[in-house]
N, C-alpha and C positions, 0 to 999 in steps of 0.2 A: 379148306380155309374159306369162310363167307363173306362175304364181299366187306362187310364194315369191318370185320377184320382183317382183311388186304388193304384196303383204305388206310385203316390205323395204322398199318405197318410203312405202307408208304409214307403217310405223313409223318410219322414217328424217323424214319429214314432221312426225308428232306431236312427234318429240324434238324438233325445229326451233324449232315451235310454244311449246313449252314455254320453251325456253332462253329464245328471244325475249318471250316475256310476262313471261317472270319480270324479265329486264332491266328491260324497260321498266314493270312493277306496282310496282317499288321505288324510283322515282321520282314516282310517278302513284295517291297514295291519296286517293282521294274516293268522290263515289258513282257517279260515272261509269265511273271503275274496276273498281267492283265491280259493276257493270250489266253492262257489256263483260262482266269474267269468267263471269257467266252466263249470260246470253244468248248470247255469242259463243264465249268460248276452252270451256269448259263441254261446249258442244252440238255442238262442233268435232270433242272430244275423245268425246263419247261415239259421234258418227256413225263418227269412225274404226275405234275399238274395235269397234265392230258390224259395219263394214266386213270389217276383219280375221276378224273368228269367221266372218263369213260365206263368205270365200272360204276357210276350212281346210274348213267344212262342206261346200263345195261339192265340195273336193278329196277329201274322206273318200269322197262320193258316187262320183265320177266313179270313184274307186279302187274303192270296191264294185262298181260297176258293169262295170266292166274283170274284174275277179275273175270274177266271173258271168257274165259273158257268155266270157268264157276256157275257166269248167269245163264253160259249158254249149253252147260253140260257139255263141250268138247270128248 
């Protein structure tokens, strides 16, 4: 799988996520509710997002690396 389509697939997952909690949090207010939203949907969401920056980072890498090793015949 290559990286923009790991990307896609996470982000495609997060909207998921989303859609689905939000359904179901407009039904479901308590404090359990809001427990789950942060402990859970929350730390879901931000391991994703850090997912994601990680593999553009990685890609930015590889492309530097590709670069450099191209000009300098590695």
């Amino acid at each position: 799988m290559s990286d923009a389509s790991s990307k896609a697939k996470l982000k495609e997952t997060l909207r998921t996520m989303h859609e689905q909690w939000n359904g179901l949090k407009s039904e479901w207010r308590d404090s359990a509710s809001e427990t789950m939203q942060r402990d859970a949907v929350d730390s879901a969401d931000d391991a994703v997002r850090m997912a994601i920056l990680a593999l553009e980072q990685i890609g930015e890498a590889i492309a530097r690396a590709r670069h450099e090793c191209g000009a300098n015949e590695c």
